[in-house]
C-alpha positions as CSV (number, residue, x, y, z in Angstrom):
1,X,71.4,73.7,29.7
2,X,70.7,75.5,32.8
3,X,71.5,72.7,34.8
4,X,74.7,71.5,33.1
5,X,75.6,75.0,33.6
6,X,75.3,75.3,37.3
7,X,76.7,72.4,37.9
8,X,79.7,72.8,35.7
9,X,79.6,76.5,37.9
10,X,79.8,74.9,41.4
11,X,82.8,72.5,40.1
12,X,84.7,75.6,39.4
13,X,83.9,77.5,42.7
14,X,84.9,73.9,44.5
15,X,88.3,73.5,42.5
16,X,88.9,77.2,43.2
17,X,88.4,76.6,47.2
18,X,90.4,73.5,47.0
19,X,93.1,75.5,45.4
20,X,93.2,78.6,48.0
21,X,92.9,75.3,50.7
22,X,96.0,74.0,49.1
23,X,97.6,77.6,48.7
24,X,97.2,78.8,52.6
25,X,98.5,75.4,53.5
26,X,101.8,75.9,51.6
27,X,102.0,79.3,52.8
28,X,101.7,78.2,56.8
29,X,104.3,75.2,56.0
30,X,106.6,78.0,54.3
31,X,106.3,80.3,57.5
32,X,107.5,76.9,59.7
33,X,110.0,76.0,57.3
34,X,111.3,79.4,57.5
35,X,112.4,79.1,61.0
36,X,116.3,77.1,60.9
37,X,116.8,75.7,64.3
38,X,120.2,74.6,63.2
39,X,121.2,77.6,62.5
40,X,119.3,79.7,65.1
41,X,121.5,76.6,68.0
42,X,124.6,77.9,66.2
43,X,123.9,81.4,67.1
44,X,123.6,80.2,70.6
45,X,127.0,78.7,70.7
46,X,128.8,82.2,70.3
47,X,126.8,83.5,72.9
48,X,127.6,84.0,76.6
49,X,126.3,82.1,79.0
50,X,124.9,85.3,80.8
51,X,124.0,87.0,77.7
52,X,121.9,83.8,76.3
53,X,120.0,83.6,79.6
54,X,118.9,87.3,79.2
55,X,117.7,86.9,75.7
56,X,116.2,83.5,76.8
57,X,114.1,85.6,79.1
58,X,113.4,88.8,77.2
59,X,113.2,86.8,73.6
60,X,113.3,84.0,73.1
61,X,110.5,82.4,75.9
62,X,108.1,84.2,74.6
63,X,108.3,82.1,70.7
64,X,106.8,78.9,70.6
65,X,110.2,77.4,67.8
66,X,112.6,79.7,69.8
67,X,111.6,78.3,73.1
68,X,111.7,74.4,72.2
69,X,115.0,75.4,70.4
70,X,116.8,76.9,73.1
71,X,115.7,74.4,75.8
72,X,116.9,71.7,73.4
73,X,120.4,73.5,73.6
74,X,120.0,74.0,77.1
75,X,119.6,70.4,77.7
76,X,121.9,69.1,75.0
77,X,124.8,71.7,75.8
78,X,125.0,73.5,78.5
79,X,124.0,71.3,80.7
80,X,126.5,68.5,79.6
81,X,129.5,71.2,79.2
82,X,132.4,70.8,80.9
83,X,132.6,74.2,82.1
84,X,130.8,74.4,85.4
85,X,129.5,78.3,85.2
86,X,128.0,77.2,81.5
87,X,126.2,74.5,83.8
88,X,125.2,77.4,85.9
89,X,123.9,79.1,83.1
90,X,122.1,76.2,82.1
91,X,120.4,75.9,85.3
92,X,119.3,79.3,85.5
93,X,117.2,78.8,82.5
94,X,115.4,76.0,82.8
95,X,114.7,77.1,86.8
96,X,113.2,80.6,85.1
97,X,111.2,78.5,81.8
98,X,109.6,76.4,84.6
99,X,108.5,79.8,86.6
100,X,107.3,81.3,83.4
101,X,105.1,78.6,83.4
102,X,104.0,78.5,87.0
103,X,105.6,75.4,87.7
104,X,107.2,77.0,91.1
105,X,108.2,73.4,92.5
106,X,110.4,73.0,89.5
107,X,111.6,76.1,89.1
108,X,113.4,75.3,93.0
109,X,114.6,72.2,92.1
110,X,116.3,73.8,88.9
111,X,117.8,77.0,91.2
112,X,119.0,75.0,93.9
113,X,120.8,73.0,91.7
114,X,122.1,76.2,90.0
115,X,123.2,77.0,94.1
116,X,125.2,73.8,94.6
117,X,127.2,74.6,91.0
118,X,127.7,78.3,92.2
119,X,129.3,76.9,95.5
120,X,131.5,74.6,93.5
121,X,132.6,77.4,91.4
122,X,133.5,79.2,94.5
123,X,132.6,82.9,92.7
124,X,130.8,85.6,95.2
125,X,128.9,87.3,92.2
126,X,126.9,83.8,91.5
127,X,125.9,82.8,94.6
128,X,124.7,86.8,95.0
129,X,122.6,85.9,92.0
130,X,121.3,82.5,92.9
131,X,120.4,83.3,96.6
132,X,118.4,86.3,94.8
133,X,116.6,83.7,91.9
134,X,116.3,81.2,94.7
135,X,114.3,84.3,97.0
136,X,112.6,85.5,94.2
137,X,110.9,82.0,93.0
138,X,110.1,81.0,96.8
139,X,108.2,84.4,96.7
140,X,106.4,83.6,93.9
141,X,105.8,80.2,95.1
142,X,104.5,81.6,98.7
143,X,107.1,80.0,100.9
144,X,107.9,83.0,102.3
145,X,110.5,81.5,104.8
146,X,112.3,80.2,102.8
147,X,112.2,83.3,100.5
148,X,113.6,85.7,103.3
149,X,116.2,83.4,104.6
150,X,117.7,83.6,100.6
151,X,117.7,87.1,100.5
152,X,118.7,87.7,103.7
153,X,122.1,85.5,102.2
154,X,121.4,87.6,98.7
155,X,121.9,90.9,101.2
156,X,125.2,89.4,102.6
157,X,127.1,88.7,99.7
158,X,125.6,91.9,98.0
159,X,127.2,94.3,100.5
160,X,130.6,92.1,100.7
161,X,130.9,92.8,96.6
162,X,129.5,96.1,97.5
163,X,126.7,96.2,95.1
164,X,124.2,99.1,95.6
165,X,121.8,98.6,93.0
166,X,121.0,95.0,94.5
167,X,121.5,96.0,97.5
168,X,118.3,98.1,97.1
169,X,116.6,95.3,94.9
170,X,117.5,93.2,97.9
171,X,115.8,95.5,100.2
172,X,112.1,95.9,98.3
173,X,111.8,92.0,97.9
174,X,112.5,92.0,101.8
175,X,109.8,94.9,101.7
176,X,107.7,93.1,99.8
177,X,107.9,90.3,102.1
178,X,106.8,91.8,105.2
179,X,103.8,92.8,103.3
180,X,102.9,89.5,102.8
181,X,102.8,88.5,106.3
182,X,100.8,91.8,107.9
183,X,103.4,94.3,108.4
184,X,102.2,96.6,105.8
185,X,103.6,100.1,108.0
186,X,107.0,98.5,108.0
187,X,106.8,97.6,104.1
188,X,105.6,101.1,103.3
189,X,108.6,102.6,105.7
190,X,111.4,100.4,104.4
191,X,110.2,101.0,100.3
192,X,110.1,104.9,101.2
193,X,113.9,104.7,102.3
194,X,114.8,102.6,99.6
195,X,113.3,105.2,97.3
196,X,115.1,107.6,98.5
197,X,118.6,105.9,97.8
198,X,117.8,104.4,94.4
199,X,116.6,108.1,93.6
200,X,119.8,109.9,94.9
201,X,121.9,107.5,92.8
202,X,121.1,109.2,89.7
203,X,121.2,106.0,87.6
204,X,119.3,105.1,84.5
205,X,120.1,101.1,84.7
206,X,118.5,101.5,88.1
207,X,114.8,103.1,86.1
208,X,112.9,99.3,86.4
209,X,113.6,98.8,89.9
210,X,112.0,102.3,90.8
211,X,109.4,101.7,89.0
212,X,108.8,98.0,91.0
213,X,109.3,99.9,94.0
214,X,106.4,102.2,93.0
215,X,104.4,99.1,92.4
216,X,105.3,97.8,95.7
217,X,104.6,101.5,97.6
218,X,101.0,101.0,95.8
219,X,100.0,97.7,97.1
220,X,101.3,98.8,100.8
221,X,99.6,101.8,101.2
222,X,96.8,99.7,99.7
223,X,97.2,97.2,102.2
224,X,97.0,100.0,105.3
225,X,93.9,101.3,103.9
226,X,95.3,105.0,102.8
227,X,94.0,104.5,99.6
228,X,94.7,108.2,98.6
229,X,98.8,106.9,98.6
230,X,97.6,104.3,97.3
231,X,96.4,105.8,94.1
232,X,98.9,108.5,94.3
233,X,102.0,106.1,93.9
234,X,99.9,103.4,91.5
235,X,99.5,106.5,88.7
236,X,103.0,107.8,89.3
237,X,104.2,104.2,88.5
238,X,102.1,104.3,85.5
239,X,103.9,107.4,84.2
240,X,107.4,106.5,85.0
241,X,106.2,103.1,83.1
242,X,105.5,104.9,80.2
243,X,108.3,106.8,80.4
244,X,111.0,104.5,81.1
245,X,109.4,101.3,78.6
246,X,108.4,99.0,80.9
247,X,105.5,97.5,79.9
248,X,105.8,94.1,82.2
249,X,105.2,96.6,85.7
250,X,101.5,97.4,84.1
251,X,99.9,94.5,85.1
252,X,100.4,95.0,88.5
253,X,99.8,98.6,88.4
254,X,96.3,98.6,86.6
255,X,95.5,95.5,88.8
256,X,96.5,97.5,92.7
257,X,94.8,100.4,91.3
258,X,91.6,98.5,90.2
259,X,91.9,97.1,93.6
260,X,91.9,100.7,95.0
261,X,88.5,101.7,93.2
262,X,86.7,98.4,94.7
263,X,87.6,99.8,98.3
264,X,86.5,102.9,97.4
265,X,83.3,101.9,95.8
266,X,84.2,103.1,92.6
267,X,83.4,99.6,90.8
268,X,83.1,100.7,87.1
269,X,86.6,102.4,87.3
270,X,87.5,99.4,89.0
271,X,86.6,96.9,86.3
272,X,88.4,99.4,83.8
273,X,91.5,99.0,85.7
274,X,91.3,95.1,86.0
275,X,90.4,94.7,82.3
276,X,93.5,96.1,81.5
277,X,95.4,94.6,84.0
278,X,94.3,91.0,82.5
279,X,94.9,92.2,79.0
280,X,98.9,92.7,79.8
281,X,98.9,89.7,81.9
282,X,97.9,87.8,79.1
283,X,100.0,89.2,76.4
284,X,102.9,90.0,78.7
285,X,104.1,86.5,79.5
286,X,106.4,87.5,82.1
287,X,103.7,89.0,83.7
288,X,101.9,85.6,83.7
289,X,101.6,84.8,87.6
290,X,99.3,88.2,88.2
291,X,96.4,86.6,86.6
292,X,95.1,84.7,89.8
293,X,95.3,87.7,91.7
294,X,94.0,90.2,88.9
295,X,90.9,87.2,88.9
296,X,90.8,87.6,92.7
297,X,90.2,91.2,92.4
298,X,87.5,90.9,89.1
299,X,85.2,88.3,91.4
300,X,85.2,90.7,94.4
301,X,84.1,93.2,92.2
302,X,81.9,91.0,90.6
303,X,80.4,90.0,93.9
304,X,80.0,94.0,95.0
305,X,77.8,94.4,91.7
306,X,75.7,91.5,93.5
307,X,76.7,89.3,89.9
308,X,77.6,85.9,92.4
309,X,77.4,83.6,89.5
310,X,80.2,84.8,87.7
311,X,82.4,85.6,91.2
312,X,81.6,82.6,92.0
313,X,82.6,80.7,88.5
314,X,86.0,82.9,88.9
315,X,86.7,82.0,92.0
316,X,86.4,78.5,91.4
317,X,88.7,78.6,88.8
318,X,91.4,80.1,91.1
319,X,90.7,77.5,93.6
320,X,91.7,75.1,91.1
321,X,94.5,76.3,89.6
322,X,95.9,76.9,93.2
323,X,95.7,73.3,93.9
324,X,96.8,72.0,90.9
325,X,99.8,74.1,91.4
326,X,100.3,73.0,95.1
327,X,101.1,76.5,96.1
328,X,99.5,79.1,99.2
329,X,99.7,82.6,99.1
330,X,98.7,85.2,102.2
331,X,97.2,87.3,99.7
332,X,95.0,84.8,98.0
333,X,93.1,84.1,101.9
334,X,89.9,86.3,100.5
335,X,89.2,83.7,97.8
336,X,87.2,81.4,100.7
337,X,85.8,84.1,102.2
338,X,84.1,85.2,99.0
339,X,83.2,82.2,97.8
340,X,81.4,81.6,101.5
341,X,79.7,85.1,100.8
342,X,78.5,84.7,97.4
343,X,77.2,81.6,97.9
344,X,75.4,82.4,100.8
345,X,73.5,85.6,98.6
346,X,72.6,82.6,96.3
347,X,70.9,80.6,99.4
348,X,73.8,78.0,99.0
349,X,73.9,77.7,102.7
350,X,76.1,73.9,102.5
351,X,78.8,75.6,100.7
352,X,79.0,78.8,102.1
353,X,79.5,77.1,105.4
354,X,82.1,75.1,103.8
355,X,84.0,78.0,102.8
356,X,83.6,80.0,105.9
357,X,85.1,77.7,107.8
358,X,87.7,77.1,105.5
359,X,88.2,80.8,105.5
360,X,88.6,80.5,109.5
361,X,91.3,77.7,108.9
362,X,93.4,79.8,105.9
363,X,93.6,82.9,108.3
364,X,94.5,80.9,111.7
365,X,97.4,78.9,109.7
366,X,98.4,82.3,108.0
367,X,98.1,84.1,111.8
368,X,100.6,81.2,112.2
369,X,103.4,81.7,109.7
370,X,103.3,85.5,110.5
371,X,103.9,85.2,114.2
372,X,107.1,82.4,113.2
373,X,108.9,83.9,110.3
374,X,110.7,86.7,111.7
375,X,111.9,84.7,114.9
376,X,113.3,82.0,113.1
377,X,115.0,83.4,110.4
378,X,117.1,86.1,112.7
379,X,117.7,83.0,115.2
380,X,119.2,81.2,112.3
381,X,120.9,83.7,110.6
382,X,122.7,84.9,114.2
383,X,123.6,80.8,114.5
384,X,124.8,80.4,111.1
385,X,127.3,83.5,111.6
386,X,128.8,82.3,114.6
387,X,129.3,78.9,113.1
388,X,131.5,80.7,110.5
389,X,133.3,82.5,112.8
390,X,134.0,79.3,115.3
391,X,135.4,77.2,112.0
392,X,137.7,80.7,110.6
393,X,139.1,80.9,114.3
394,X,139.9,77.4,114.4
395,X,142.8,77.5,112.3
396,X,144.2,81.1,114.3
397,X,147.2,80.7,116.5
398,X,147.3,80.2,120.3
399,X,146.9,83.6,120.8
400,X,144.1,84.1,118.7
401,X,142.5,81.1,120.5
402,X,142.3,83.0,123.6
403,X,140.8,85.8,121.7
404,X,138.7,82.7,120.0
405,X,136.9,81.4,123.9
406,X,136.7,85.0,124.7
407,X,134.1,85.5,121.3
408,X,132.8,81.9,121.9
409,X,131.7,83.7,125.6
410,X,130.0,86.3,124.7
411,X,128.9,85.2,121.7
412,X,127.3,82.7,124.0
413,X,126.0,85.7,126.0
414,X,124.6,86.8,122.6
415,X,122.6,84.0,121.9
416,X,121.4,83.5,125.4
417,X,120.2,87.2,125.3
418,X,118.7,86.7,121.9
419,X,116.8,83.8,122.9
420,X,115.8,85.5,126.3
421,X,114.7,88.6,124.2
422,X,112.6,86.4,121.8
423,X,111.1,84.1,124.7
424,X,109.9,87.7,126.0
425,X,108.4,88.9,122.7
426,X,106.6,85.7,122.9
427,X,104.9,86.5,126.2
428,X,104.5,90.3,125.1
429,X,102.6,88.3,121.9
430,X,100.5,86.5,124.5
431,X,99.7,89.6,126.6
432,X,98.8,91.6,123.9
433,X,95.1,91.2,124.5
434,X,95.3,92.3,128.5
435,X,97.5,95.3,126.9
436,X,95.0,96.3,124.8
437,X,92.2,96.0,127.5
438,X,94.3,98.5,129.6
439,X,95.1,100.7,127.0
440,X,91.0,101.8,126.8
441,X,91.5,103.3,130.0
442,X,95.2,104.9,128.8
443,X,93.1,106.1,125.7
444,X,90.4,107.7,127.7
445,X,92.6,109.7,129.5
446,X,94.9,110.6,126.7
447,X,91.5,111.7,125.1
448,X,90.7,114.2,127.9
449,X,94.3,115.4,128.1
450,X,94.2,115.7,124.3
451,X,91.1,117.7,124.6
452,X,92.7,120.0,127.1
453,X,95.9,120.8,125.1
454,X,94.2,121.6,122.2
455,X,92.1,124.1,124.0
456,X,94.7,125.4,125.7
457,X,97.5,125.1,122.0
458,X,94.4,127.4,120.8
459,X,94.4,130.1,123.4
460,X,98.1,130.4,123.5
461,X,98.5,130.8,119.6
462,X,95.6,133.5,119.9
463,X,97.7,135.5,122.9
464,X,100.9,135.2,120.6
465,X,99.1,136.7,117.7
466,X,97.6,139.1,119.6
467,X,101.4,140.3,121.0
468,X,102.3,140.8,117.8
469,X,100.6,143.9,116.0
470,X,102.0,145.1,113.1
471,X,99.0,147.2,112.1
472,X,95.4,147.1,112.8
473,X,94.8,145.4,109.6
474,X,96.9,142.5,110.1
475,X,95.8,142.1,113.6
476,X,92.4,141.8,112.1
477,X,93.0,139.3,109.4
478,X,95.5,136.6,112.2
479,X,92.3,137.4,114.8
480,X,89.4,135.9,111.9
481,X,92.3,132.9,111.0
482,X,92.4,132.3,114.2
483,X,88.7,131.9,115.2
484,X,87.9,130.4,112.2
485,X,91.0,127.5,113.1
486,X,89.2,127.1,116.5
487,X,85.8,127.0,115.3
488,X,86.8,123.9,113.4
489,X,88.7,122.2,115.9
490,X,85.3,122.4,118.1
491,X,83.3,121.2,115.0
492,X,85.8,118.3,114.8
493,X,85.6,117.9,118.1
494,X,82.0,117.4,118.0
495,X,82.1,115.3,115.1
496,X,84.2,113.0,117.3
497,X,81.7,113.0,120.1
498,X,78.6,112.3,118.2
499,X,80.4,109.6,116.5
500,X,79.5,110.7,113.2
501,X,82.8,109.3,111.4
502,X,80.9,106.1,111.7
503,X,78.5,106.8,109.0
504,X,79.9,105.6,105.4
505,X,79.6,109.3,103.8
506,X,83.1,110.3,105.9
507,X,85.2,110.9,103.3
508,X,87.3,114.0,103.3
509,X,84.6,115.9,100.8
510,X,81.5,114.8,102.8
511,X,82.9,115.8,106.4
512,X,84.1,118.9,105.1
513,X,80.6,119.7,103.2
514,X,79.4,118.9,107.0
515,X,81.9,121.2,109.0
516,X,80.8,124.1,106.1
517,X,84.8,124.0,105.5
518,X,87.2,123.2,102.0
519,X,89.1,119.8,101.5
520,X,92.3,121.4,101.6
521,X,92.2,123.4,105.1
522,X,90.2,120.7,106.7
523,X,92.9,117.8,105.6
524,X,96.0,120.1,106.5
525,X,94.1,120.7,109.8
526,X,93.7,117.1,110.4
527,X,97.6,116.5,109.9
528,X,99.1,119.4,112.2
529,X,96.5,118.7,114.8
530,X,96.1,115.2,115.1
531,X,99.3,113.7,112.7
532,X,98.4,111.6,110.4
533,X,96.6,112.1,106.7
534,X,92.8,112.5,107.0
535,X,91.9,108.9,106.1
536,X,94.3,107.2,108.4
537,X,92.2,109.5,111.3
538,X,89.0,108.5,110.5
539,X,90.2,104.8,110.3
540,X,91.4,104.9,113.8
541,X,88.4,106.3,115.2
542,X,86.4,103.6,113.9
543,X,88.6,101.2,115.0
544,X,88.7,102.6,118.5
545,X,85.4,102.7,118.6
546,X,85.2,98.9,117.8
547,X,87.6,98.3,120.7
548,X,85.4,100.0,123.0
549,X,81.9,98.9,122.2
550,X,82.7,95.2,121.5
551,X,84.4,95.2,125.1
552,X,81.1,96.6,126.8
553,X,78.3,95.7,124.2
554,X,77.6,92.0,125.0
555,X,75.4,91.8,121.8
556,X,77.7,93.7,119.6
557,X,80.0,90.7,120.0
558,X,77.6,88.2,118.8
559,X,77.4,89.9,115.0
560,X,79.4,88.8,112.3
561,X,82.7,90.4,111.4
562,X,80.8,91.6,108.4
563,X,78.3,93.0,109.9
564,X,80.5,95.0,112.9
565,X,82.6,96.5,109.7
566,X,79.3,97.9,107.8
567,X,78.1,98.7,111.4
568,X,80.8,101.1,112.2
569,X,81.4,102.5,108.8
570,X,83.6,100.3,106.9
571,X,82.3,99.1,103.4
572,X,83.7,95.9,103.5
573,X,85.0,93.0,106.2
574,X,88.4,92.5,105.1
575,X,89.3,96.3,105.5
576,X,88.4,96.1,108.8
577,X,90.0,93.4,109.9
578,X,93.2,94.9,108.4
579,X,92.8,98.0,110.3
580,X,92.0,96.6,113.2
581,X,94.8,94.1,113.3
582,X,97.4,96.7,112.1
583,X,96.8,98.9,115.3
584,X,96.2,96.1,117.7
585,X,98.1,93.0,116.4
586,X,95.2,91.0,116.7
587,X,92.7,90.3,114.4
588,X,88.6,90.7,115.2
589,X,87.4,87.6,115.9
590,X,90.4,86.8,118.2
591,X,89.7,89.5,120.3
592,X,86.3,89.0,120.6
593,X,86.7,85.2,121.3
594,X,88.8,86.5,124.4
595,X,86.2,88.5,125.6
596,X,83.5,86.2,125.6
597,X,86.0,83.7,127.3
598,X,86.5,86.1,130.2
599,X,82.5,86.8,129.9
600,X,83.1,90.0,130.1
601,X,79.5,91.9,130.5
């Protein structure tokens, strides 16, 4: 009886499995069958083109049924529609479902095609928005060319329907652009302007593009080392964020301001940041494309807590994905030179050579692009208006024909001088390492003379003060402000001397715990007396002192970049190189190549 009994048990607890089997099964075929996709395609066909494209992006990319739905009616109706802007429209979607996806090639091919229906239409406002898709997916694809050429169109046809708002949009994808290809002073210069315009228009449709801009402000000031911006513009982005909605511009907040704690050595923070960062790029799908870079900046932190295995498995991963994808980007460079370092700390010598010389070939080929895009994008833009202008005066009168060969003159006289002027920049691109071997003797006497007008700056504020006596207690109080202003300026002075910005423990705390001073006085100090914030000063010193020591230290030049940066007070390579090829427009090793060429002792 016992046993008939358990058995008879076990058949009940099996039919009763079976059954909630059979029960889940229904409900997950209920939950399918509950989506229509006849009826949700008939709710497309009383939609605007333009209004089905926004919900497409917004909506409906993001629902596995809605997706395959709409791109069926894509395919199906807008795309075989008589009506050329529904064609358009059609277009546009497919060229943003295959960016979603990563598929930048596609995505192109889909927007140019969109560029070519816009033309036929013959309407200003779509080719405004199809030169701005087609610069937006070459920026994401890293054909940066390509991307400034369409936005420098976009810009054209914004400003001849006078439209402000893109205008500025315009204007931080051209910022973000010069970023990409080293001019990180000029991105931060042009985004600060722009600011300031979006900001005095008072607009609430304008609320997502300042908040991109304050994503854009973060990775410049990033980018230029002045990581106290940096961090400054990345949390007020965060805010506005939170304030305006806009949950897609976290991704790239958290990420820049992860990135911001790795240069400062602040790695726990760091990985804080860049969990979070991965977290909204993984359940934000429009903020898909972040996640190689968010990666990027997870391995070098990795690699800083001395874990190489797993930078190493996560950079292999990016490798991959970049190759599958068939696409470059400036900012993705690091990935061989991190892969060369970690597996050298593992003893991997084979493939960290591999990588470091493919890190030598990614920077020379980016070196490149960055010395060709701006040259050949104003030379064809300049060309490309005065081929307008030749085939609109064509069709003038005899008397506008003479006005016609006058403009073909000196529009001639135009070209020639833009071509002369660029031919010169060339050479001035070519000289740029004598320039900067005559400037060490410039900046030696500038030093002196520097030395001399501070002294004397001081001594005339303290005869000024002492003209003026309002009573013997004031006089007292200016005298002590005084002495303690010049006090500091000879401590800072000697700090320069001894060369003690080189050690790493320089930030604004430790050198004021050194010169017995607070933050506050000793970083408004630094910016009335030598202008600039306190971290771009001691950047430059260190830089300078590169300059000069690899020029007269034979052995100097013979360390690694690596071990120059750590030498002279930078934590790691790559912001060294930065710095150094932001103030001298050459990069490290170039400079030092040169040097040994001229065997210069």
């Amino acid at each position: 009886m016992p046993q008939t009994k358990r058995i008879t048990l076990l058949l009940v607890l099996f039919c009763a499995i079976l059954g909630h089997k059979s029960f889940s099964r229904t409900i997950i075929q209920d939950s399918i069958a509950q989506f229509d996709k006849v009826a949700f395609q008939d709710s497309l066909r009383v939609l605007a083109p333009k209004e089905f494209v926004r919900l497409f992006t917004i909506q409906y990319i993001e629902d596995k049924n809605k997706a395959s739905a709409s791109l069926e009616y894509v395919m199906n109706d807008m795309l075989n529609s008589n009506e050329l802007e529904m064609q358009f429209w059609g277009y546009i979607s497919l060229a943003k479902w295959e960016n979603y996806n990563t598929n930048f090639n596609e995505s192109l091919d889909y927007v140019l095609k969109a560029t070519q229906t816009a033309k036929s239409i013959n309407s200003l406002d779509l080719l405004l928005r199809t030169h701005i898709y087609q610069g937006d997916f070459y920026y994401d694809a890293g054909k940066y060319k390509k991307s400034m050429e369409a936005y420098l169109k976009a810009m054209r046809y914004a400003k001849e329907t006078n439209h402000v708002g893109r205008q500025l949009a315009i204007s931080k994808n051209i910022a973000l652009l010069k970023l990409e290809v080293g001019d990180a002073k000029g991105s931060a210069d042009l985004l600060e302007g722009t600011l300031k315009i979006l900001e005095a228009q008072n607009s609430p449709k304008l609320n997502r593009l300042e908040v991109s801009i304050y994503i854009a402000l973060t990775k410049s000031y990033l980018r230029l080392g002045d990581y106290e911006k940096s961090k400054y513009y990345g949390t007020k982005g965060l805010q506005l964020s939170n304030k305006y909605g806009d949950e897609d511009a976290k991704a790239y907040l958290y990420n820049f301001l992860g990135e911001t704690n790795i240069a400062v050595e602040k790695l726990q923070e760091a990985m804080l940041y860049l969990d979070k960062a991965l977290n909204y790029a993984k359940e934000i799908e429009t903020s898909k494309s972040q996640i190689p870079f968010i990666n990027l900046n997870r391995a070098k932190a990795f690699f800083y807590k001395k874990d190489y295995t797993t930078a190493i498995q996560i950079l292999e991963a990016i490798e991959t994905h970049q190759k599958r994808k068939k696409i470059s980007f400036f900012s993705l460079e690091d990935m061989y030179e991190f892969l060369g370092k970690s597996y050298k700390a593992l003893g991997n010598t084979e493939k960290s050579l591999f990588y470091f010389e493919k890190t030598n070939e990614v920077y020379t080929e980016n070196d490149k692009k960055q010395n060709e895009i701006g040259l050949e994008i104003i030379k064809k833009y300049d060309l490309q208006s005065l081929k307008e202008e030749l085939n609109q005066a064509e069709q003038k009168t005899v008397k506008t024909r003479i006005v016609l060969y006058v403009s073909i003159f000196l529009a001639i006289l135009v070209v020639i001088g833009l071509v002369l002027f660029y031919k010169n920049r060339e050479k001035r691109n070519q000289q740029k390492f004598e320039s900067l071997l005559h400037s060490l003797e410039i900046e030696k006497e500038k030093a002196l003379l520097a030395k001399e007008a501070a002294i004397k700056k001081a001594t005339e504020e303290k005869i000024m003060i002492e003209k003026v006596v309002p009573d013997e207690t004031t006089d007292k109080e200016v005298e002590i402000i005084d002495e303690t202003k010049a006090k500091l300026l000879k401590k800072l002075q000697n700090f320069e001397d001894k060369e003690l910005y080189l050690s790493k423990n320089s930030s604004l705390n430790d050198v004021a715990k050194k010169l017995k001073t607070n933050t506050s006085y000793l970083s408004k100090l630094v910016n009335a007396h030598k202008g600039k914030s306190f971290t771009a000063y001691i950047t430059d010193l260190r830089v300078n002192y590169a300059i000069r020591r690899l020029k007269e230290d034979k052995k100097f030049r013979s360390y690694t970049i690596d071990s120059i940066a750590r030498d002279i007070g930078f934590n790691r390579s790559e912001s060294f190189s930065r710095a150094f090829k932001n103030k001298t427009g050459l990069y490290p090793s170039y400079y030092i190549k040169r040097l040994d060429s001229q065997n210069i002792e």
